[in-house]
N, C-alpha and C positions, 0 to 999 in steps of 0.2 A: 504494500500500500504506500501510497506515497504521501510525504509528512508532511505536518501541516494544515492538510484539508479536512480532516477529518474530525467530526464532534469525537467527543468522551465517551467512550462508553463503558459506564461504570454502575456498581448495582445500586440500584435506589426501590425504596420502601412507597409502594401505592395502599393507600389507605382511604375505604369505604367509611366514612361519617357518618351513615345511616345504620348501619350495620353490627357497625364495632369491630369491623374486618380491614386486616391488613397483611398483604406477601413480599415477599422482595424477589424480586427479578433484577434484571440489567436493562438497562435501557440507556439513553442518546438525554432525553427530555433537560431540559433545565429548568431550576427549579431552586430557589433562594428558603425553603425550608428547609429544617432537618428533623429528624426524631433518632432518638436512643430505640435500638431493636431490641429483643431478645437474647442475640449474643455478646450485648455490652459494647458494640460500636455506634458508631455515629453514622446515617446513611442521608440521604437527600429523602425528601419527601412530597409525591403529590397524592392530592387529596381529589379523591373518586366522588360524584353522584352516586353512580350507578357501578355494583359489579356482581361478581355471580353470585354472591352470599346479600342484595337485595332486588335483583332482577324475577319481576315473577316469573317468567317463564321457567326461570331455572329453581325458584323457591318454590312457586305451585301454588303462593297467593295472589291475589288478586288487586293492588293498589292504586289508589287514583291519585295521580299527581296535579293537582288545579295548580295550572297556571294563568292567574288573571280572569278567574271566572269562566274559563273556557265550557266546564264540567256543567255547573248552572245554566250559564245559555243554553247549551244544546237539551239539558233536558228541559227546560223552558219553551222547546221549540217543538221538542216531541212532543211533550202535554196538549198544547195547541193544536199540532194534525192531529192528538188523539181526538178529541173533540169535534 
């Protein structure tokens, strides 16, 4: 590879906030947090929405995420065809 050009790729800690779920992998990203792991070092950290420990499809619940009222309108709108 030729030097220079190339980001860091070094292991950094993704961490689920909804969850209370966090893996380390290796990754490129950048990222101006850190957290203390499990094995007592210091890793970079970015912080997930979403991952497989709170994705329904892969949890098998069912969650509504309203953003901006989207949830209410529409069922606003279905009541009214019902009607």
């Amino acid at each position: 590879m030729k030097k220079g050009i190339h980001p860091e790729y070094r292991p950094v800690v993704f961490r689920d906030e909804n969850a209370d779920f966090g893996f380390l992998s290796r990754s490129t990203i950048e990222t101006t947090d850190t957290i203390t792991w499990e094995d007592g070092e210091t890793y970079p950290l970015v912080r997930l929405e979403v991952s497989s420990a709170s994705h329904p499809f892969y949890t098998g619940r069912q969650r509504i995420m309203d953003t901006g009222g989207r949830v209410q309108r529409f069922q606003d709108r279905r009541s009214r065809n019902k009607k």
